[in-house]
N, C-alpha and C positions, 0 to 999 in steps of 0.2 A: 504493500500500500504506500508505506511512504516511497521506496523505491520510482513508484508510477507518477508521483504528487511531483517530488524533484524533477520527474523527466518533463513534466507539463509543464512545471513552471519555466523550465531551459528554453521547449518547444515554442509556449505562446507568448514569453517574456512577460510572464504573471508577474504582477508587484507582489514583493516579498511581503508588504504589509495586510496581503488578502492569505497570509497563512497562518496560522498555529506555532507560536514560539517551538514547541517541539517538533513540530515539522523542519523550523529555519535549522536548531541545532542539528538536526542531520544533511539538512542539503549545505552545510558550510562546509569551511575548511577544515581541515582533522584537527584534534587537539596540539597546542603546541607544545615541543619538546621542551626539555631543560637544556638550557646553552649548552655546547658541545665541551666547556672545559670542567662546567661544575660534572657531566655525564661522565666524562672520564676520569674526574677522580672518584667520583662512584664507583666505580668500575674496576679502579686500582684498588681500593677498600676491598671490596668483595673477590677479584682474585687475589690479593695477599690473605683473606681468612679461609677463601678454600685451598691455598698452600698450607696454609697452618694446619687446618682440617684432616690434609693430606700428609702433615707431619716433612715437607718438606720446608723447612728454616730457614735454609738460602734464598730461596725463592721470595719466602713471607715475610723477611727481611729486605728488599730491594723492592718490593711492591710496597710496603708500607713505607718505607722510605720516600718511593715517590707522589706519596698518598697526602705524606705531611708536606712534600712542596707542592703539588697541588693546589692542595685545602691555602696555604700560607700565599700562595699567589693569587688567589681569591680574598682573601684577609677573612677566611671561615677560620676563627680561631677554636671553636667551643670542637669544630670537626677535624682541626690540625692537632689538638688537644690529645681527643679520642687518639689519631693514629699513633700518637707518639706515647701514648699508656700502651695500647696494643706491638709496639716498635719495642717496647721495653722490655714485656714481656718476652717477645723473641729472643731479646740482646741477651737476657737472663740465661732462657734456654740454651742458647749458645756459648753460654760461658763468657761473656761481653759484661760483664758487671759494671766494670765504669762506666762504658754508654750507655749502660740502664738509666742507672742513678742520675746521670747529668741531661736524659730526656726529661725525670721524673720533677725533680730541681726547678727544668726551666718553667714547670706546669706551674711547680708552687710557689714561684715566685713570681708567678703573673697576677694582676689587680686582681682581686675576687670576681669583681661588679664584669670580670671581661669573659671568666670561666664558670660554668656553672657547677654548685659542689657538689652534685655527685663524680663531675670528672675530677675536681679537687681531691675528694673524699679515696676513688679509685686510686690515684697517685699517688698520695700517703700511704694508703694501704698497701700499693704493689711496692715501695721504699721500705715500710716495713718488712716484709718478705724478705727482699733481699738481703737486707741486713741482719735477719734472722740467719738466712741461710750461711751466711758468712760469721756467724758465732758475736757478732756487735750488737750486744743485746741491750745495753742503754742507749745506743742511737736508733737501734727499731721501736725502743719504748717511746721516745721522742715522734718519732714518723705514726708510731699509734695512736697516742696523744693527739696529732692533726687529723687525724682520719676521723677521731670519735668526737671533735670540733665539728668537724665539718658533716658526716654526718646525723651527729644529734637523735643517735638510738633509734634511727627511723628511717632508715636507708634499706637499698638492697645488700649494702654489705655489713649490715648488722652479724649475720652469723661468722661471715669470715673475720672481722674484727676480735668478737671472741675465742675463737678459736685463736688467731694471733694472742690474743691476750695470756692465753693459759698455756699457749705454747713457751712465750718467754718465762711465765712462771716456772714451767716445769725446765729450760733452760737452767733457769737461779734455784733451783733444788726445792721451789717451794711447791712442794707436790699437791698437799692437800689444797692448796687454791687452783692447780690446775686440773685438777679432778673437778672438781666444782663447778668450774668455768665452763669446762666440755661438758657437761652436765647439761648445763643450764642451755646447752645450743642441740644437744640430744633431745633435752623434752621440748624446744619451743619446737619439733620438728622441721629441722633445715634439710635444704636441697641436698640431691645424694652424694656430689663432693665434698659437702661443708659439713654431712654430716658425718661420712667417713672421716673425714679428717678428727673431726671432735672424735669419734672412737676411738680410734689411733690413738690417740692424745690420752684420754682415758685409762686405755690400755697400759701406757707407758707410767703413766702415775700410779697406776693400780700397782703393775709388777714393782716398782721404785717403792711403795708402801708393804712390799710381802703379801698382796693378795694375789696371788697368783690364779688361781681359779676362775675370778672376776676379770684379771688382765686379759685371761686366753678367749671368755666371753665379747669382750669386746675386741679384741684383734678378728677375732671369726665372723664378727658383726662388720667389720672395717673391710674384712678379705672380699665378703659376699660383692660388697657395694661396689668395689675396685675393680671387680671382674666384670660386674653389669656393665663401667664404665669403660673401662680397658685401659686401666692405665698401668701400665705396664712397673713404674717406675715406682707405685703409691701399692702395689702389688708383690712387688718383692720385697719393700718396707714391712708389708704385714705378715707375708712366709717367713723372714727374718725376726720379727719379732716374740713372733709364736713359737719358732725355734728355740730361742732365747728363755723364753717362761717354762716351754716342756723339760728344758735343762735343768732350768733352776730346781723344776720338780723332781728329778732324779729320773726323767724319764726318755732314757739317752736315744733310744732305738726311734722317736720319733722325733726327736729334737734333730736328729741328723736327716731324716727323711724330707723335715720339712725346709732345712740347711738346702740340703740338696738342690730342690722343688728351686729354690729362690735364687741358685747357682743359675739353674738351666734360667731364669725369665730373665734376668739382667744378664746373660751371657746372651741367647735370642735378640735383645731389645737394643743391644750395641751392635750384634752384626747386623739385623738390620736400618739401623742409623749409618753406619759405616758405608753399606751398600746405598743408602738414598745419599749421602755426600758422593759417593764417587758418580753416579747417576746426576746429580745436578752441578758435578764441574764440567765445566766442556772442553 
């Protein structure tokens, strides 16, 4: 129908004014695109996270790179923002920790009123991270500190904050606050990374306190979630630690088996990284 309506109007040169506004939207012009440079860094956003998706790093590294000059030759800051939390994360995974930190940096020390905080919030969170991981646990308590400013207990990264939180506790030996903490992100029901992690965490406080029974509980609760996930890396953390607690229990024949189990995933999970590096050098 309308097909036929358009063709009349072309044929007897109808005034548009004798039609039906929903008639005019379809005999117009098509919708118009987004300018061709904001579309391409869309574009670079989206194949640097299906690199990342794909686990290829190199790749997700050099598209998010050009994602943030992009966005920054646009003057899209809150979107040049985003790519360089996401760049960060990369740089991490790649063992690049100083250009983590010095993307993370330039985030938080841009005006507030230019950034909006949950990408604040994410920045500090992902600076904590890293400074966990590298054993500087008063300057990740610092980068938490911003995170739970800038969040305000009502973010999406509520559960990962806590869990950071009880992670440095249990860093500084203060077990029973980090039992607590993971607790506390256990029963609000978090997503199944954050909540694995909280178990994990659990686990490790539990066995550090002599409950060993309770640790192996929640290591098997952390193992299930990591497998649903596939993470490979957060998966031989928990066959290792499980190892660890069946030991403690005198119960050596499985404490080795499950030794084993976490030889083979982290020995798998490097030769295949080994093999996507040699694949994405040219």
């Amino acid at each position: 129908m309308i097909s036929r309506l358009c063709s009349l109007q072309r044929k007897v040169n109808l005034p548009l004014l004798f039609l039906p506004v929903f008639f005019l939207a379809a005999c117009g012009s098509p919708p118009l695109r987004q300018p061709r440079a904001m579309e391409q860094a869309n574009k670079a956003d989206q194949a640097a996270h299906r690199a990342l998706h794909d686990g290829d790093l190199m790749r997700a590294r050099e598209l998010f790179r050009q994602a943030i000059l992009m966005q920054q030759s646009l003057d899209n800051l809150p979107a040049s923002a985003e790519a360089a939390i996401n760049l960060s994360y990369v740089s991490h995974k790649l063992g690049d920790d100083g250009a983590a930190l010095l993307l993370l940096d330039n985030i938080l020390r841009q005006d507030n009123a230019l950034i909006p905080s949950e990408l604040r919030t994410s920045a500090a969170f992902r600076k904590g991270i890293i400074l966990a991981d590298n054993g500087k646990v008063a300057e990740a308590e610092l980068a938490l500190q911003l995170a739970d400013q800038s969040c305000n207990n009502q973010c999406v990264y509520t559960a990962g904050i806590n869990n950071l939180r009880a992670r440095l506790a249990l860093d500084k030996g203060d077990f029973g606050t980090a039992l607590s903490t993971a607790k506390t992100v256990i029963n609000a029901g978090a997503e199944k990374q954050e909540m694995a992690n909280s178990q994990r965490i659990a686990a490790a406080a539990e066995s550090a306190l002599n409950h060993h029974e309770a640790a192996l509980l929640y290591y098997n609760a952390a193992l299930e979630l990591d497998k649903e996930l596939a993470l490979s890396a957060r998966i031989y953390e928990d066959l290792t630690g499980i190892a660890k607690v069946l030991a403690k229990l005198g119960r050596k024949p499985e404490a080795e088996e499950f030794a084993r189990r976490a030889d083979a995933v982290i020995l798998a999970s490097r030769e295949l990284t080994i093999k996507s590096e040699k694949k994405a050098t040219p």
